[in-house]
C-alpha positions as CSV (number, residue, x, y, z in Angstrom):
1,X,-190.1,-71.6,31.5
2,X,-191.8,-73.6,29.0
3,X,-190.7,-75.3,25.8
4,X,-192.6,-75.5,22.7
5,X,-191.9,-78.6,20.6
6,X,-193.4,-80.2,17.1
7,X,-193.7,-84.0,17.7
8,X,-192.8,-85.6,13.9
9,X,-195.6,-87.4,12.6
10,X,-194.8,-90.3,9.9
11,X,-198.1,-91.1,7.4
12,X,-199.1,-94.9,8.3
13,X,-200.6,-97.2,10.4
14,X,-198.3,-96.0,13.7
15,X,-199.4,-92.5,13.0
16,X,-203.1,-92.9,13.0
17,X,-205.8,-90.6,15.0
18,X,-207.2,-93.2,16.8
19,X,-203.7,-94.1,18.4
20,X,-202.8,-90.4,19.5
21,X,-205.8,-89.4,21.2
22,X,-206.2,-92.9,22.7
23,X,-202.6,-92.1,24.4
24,X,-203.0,-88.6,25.7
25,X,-206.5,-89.4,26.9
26,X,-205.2,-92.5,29.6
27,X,-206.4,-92.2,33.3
28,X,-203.0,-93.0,34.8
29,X,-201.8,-89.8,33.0
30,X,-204.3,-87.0,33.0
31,X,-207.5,-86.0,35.0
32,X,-211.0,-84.8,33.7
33,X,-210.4,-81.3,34.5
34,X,-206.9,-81.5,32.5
35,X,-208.7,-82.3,29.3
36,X,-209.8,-79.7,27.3
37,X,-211.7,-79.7,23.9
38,X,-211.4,-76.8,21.5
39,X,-214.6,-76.7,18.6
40,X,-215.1,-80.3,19.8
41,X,-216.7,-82.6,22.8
42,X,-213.8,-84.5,24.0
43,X,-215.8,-88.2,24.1
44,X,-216.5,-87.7,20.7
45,X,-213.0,-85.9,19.3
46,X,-212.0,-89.1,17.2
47,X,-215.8,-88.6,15.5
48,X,-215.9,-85.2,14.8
49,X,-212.2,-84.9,13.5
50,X,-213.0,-87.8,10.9
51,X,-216.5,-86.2,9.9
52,X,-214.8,-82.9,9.0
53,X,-212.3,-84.5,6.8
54,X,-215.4,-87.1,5.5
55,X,-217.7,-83.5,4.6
56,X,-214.7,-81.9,2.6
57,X,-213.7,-85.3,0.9
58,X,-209.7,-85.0,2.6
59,X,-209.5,-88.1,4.6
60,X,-206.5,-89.3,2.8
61,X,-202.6,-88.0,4.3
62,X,-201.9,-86.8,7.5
63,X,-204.1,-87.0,9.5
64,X,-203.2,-84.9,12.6
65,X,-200.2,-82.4,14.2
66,X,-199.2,-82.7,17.6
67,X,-197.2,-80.2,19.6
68,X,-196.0,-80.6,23.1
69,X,-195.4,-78.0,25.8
70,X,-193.4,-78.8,28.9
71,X,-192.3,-77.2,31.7
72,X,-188.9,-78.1,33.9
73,X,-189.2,-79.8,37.1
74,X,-188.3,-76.9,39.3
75,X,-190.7,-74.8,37.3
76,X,-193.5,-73.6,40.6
77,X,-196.9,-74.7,39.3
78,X,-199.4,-76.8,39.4
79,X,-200.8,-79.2,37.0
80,X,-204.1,-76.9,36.6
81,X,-202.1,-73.7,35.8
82,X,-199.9,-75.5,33.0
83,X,-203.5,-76.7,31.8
84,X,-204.5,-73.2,31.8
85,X,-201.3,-71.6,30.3
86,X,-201.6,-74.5,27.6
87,X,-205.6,-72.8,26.7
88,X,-204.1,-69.5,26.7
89,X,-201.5,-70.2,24.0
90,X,-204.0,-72.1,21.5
91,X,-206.9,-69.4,22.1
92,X,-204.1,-66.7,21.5
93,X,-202.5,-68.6,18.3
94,X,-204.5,-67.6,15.0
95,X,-202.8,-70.5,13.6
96,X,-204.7,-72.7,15.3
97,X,-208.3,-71.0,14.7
98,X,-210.9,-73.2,12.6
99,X,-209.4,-76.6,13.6
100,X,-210.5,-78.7,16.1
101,X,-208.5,-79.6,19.0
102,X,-207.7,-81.7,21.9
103,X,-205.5,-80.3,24.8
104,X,-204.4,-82.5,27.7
105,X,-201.9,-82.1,30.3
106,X,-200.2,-84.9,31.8
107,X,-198.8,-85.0,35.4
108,X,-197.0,-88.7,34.8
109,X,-193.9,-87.6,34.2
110,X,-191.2,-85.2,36.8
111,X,-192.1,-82.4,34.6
112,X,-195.9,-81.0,33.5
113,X,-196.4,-81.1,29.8
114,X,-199.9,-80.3,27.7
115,X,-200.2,-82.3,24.4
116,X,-202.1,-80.4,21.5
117,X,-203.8,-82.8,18.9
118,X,-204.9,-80.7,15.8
119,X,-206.9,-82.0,13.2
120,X,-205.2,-81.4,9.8
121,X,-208.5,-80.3,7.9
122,X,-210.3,-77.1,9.0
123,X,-214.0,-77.7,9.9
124,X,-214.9,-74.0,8.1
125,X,-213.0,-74.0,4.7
126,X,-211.6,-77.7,4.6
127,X,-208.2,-76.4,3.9
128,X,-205.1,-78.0,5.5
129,X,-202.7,-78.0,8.6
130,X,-199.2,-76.7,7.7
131,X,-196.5,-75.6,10.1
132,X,-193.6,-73.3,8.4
133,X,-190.4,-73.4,10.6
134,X,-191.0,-69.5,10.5
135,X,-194.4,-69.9,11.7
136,X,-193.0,-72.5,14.2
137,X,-190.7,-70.0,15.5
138,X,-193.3,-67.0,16.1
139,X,-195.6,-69.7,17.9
140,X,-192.9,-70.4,20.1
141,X,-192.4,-66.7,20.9
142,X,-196.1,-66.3,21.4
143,X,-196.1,-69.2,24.2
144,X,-193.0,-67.5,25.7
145,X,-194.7,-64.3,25.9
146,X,-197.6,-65.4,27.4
147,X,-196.0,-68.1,30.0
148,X,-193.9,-64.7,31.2
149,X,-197.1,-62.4,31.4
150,X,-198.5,-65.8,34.0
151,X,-195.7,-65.2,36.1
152,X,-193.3,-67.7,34.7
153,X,-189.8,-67.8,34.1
154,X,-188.6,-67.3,30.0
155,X,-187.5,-69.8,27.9
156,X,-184.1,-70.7,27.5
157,X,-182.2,-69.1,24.8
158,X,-181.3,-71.1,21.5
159,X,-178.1,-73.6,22.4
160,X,-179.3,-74.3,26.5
161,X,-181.6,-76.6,27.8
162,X,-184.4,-76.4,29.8
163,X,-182.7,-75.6,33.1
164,X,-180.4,-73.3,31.5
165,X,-177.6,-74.4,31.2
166,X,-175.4,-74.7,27.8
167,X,-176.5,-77.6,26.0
168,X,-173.6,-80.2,25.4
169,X,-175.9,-83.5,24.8
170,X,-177.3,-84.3,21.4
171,X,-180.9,-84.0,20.3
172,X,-183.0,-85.1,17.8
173,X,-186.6,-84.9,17.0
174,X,-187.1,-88.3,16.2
175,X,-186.8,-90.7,19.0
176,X,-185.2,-93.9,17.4
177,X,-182.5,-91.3,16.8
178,X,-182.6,-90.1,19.7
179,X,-181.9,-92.8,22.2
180,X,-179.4,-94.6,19.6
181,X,-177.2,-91.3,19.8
182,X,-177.8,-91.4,23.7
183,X,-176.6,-95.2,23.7
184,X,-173.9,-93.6,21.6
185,X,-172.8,-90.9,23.8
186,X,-172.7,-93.4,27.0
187,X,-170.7,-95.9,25.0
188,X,-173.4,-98.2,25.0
189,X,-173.1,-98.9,21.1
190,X,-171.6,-97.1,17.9
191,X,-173.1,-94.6,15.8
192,X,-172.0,-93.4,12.5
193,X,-173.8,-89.8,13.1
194,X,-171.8,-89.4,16.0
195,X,-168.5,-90.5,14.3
196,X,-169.7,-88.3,11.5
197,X,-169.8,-85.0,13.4
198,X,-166.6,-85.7,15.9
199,X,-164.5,-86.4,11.8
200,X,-166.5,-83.3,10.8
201,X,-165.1,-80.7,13.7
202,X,-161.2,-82.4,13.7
203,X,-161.6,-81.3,9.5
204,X,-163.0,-78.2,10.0
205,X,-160.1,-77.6,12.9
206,X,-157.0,-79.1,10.5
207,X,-158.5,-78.3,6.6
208,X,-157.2,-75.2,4.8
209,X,-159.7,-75.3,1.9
210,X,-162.6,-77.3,0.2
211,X,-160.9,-79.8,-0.9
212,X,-158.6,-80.8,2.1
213,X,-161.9,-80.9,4.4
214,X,-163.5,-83.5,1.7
215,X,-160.0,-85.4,1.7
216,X,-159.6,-85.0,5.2
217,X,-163.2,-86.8,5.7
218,X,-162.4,-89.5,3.3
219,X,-159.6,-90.2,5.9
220,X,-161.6,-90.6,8.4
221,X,-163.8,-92.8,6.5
222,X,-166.4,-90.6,4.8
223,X,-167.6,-90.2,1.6
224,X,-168.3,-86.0,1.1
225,X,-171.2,-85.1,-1.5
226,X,-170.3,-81.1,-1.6
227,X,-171.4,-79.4,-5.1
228,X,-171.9,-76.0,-6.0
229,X,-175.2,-77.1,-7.8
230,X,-176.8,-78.7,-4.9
231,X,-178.2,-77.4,-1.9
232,X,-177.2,-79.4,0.8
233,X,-173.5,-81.1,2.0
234,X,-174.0,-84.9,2.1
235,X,-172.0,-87.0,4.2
236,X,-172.0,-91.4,4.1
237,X,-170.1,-94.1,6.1
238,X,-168.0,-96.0,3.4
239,X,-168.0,-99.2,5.6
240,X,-171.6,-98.9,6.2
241,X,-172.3,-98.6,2.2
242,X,-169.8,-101.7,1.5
243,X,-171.3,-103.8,3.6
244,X,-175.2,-103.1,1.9
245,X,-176.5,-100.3,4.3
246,X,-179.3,-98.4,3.0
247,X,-178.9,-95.7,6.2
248,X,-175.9,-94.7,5.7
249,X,-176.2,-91.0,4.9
250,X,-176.5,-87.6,6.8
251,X,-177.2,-84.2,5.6
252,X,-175.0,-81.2,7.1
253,X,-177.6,-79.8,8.6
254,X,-179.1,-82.8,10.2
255,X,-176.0,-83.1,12.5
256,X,-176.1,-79.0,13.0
257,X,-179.5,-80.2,14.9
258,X,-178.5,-83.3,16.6
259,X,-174.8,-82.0,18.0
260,X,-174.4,-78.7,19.9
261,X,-170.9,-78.3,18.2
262,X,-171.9,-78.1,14.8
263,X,-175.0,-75.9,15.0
264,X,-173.0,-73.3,13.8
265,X,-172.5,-75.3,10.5
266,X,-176.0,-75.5,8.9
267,X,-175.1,-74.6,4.8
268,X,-172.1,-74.7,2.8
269,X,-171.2,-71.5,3.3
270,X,-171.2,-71.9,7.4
271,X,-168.9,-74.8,6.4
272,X,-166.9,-72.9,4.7
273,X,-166.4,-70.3,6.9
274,X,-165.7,-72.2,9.4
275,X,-162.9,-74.1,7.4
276,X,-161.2,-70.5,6.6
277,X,-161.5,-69.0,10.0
278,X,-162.0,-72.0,12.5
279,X,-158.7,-74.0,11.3
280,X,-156.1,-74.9,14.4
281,X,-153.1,-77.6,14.4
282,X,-153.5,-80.8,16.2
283,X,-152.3,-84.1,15.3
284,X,-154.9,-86.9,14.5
285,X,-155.1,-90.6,14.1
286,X,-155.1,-92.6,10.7
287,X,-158.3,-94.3,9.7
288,X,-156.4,-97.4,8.7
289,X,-154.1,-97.6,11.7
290,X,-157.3,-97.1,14.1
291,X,-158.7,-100.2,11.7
292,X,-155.6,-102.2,12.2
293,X,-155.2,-101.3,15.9
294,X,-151.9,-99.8,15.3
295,X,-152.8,-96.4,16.2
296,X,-149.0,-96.1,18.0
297,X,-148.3,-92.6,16.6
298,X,-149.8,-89.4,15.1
299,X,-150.7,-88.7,12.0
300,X,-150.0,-85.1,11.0
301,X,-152.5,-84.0,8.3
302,X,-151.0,-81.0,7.6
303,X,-147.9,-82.4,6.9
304,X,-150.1,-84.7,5.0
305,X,-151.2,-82.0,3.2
306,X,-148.2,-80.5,2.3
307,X,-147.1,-84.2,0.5
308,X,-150.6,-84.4,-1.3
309,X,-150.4,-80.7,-2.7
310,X,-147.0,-81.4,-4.0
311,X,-148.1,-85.2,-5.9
312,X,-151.2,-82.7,-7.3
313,X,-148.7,-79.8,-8.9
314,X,-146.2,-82.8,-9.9
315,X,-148.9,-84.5,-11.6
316,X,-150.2,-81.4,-13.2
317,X,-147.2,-80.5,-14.3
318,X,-146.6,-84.2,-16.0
319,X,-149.9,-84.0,-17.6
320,X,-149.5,-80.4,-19.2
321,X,-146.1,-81.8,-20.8
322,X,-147.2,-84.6,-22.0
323,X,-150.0,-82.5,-23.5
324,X,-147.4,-80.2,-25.0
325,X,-145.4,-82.8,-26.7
326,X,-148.8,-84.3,-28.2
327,X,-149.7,-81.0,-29.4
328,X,-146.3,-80.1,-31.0
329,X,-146.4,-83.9,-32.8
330,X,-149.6,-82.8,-33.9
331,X,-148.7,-79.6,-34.8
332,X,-145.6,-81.1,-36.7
333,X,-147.5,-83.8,-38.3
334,X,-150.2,-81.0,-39.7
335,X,-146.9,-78.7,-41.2
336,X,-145.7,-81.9,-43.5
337,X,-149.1,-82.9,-44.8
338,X,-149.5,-79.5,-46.0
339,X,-145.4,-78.8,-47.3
340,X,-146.5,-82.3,-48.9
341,X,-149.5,-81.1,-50.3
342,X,-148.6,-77.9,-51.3
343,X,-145.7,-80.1,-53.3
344,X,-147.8,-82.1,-55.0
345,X,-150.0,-79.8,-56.3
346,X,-147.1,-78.1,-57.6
347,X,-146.1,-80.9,-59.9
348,X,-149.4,-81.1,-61.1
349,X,-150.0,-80.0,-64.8
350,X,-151.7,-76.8,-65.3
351,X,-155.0,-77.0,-68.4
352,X,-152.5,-74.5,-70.5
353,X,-149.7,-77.3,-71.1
354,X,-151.6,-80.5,-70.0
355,X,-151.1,-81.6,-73.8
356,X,-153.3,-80.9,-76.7
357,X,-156.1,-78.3,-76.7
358,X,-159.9,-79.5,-77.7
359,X,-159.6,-77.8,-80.9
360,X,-156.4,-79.4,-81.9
361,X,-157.8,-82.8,-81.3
């Protein structure tokens, strides 16, 4: 089986063209015949990818894409016939047509992988690179269909990993993230992602509605951004935003990709859902007690619950009579300045006996 995956590319001086095809091109890592140019000589790739952009006048932004297709350790073939499956799938993708390209294949590694390096401006039109994650997902069909036409096993369904088998660790496409939430999983340091996601599925498990999942994260010591007017939930670390950290905030659906447990959750609605049809009863641990090391007993959040509904109708109820009573001394106060006024201009003398007429004076 092989997997398909869109390296992320940041604009600046660690993302330049020079440095990518300088890596994939290194002796210790590839061969001649593993080297393939597509619409351009391979000695001269950096050239003729910068004269294309020169001629059409696009040499600013991004300045390549880079995909990556790798095959499992166990998977029978040789470095040459992952090379050839790798030509196959970017002669057979019309996504690809009118860009240069470079395709190596590295045999470095346990497992045989072909890097693609596409130049982001087309050498017939001049127009631009863009992936879609639609187009990113019938690309990866396409490579599955023709690694399985070669003889090869499928690719492994959404959820498992490359041998097969249900995917429990987390993943992310950039690799700072990566290896600090693999540090994090071995216990090798914290990271507020990870807390995030393990406070997300004990709310999602104990909440009842909306609001007792936003509570029940504040608990736990997160901040919840969750409005009908934005798109996306937004989740931050209240110790990591007291003490000045910029990074401090996580979309929903950021963690849906990282953790295997939450890819379920990927919009407010899924969230939702969840919260209505997911809920169980377990007890949890206090925030503060886990802060003071006192975490001695469970903390029921139902029962919780049940205490914070009733403080919410009590001081409803407070407010709506104290609203009353300022209405009916409002309402009181407006029914004597009018019996007053209506006095008054009762006593007040009428132009028929208000004393002499003009004609009399």
């Amino acid at each position: 089986m092989a997997i398909l995956k869109a390296v992320n590319v940041n604009i600046g001086r660690k993302a330049s063209l020079k440095g990518i095809i300088n890596y994939v091109l290194q002796p210790h890592k590839t061969e001649e015949q593993l080297v393939t140019g597509i619409c351009c000589d391979v000695p001269k790739a950096l050239e003729t990818f910068l004269d294309t952009k020169k001629f059409f006048g696009k040499e600013k932004g991004r300045q390549y894409y880079h995909l990556v297709q790798s095959f499992p350790p166990n998977e029978n073939l040789t470095a040459e016939q992952a090379h050839e499956a790798a030509l196959k799938f970017a002669e057979a993708c019309k996504k690809f047509w009118g860009f240069e390209m470079l395709v190596v294949t590295h045999k470095d590694r346990k497992h045989l992988h072909s890097h693609f390096v596409i130049n982001s401006v087309s050498f017939i039109d001049g127009r631009k690179f863009h992936i879609t994650r639609k187009e990113l997902a019938a690309m990866k069909e396409l490579q599955n269909q023709i690694c399985v036409q070669l003889g090869y096993s499928p690719a492994p369904k959404k959820g498992f990993d490359i041998f097969g088998k249900l995917r429990k660790k987390a993943r992310a496409d950039n690799s700072k993230t990566f290896h600090a939430l693999s540090k994090s999983e071995s216990g090798g340091e914290k990271s507020y992602l990870r807390d995030c996601a393990n406070s997300i599925i004990k709310a999602i498990k104990l909440a009842h509605t909306k609001e007792q999942f936003i509570q029940l994260m504040k608990a736990q010591g997160f901040d919840t951004d969750w409005n009908d007017n934005k798109k996306h939930v937004v989740f931050c670390a209240k110790k990591l935003r007291a003490k000045g950290v910029k990074k401090c905030k996580v979309r929903l659906t950021k963690l849906s990709q990282y953790f295997p447990e939450l890819k379920d959750f990927k919009s407010k609605e899924d969230l939702l859902n969840g919260i209505v049809n997911r809920r169980i009863v377990i007890a949890g641990i206090a925030s503060d007690e886990r802060e003071n090391g006192t975490a001695g007993k469970g903390y029921d959040f139902n029962a919780e619950y049940e205490r914070y509904s009733a403080q919410v109708d009590r001081e409803r109820a407070e407010r709506a009579a104290e609203e009353n009573s300022r209405r009916v001394c409002r309402d009181g106060k407006e029914n004597v300045e009018r019996e007053q006024s209506i006095l008054s201009n009762s006593k007040r003398p009428t132009k028929k006996n208000s004393g002499l007429s003009r004609a009399s004076r």
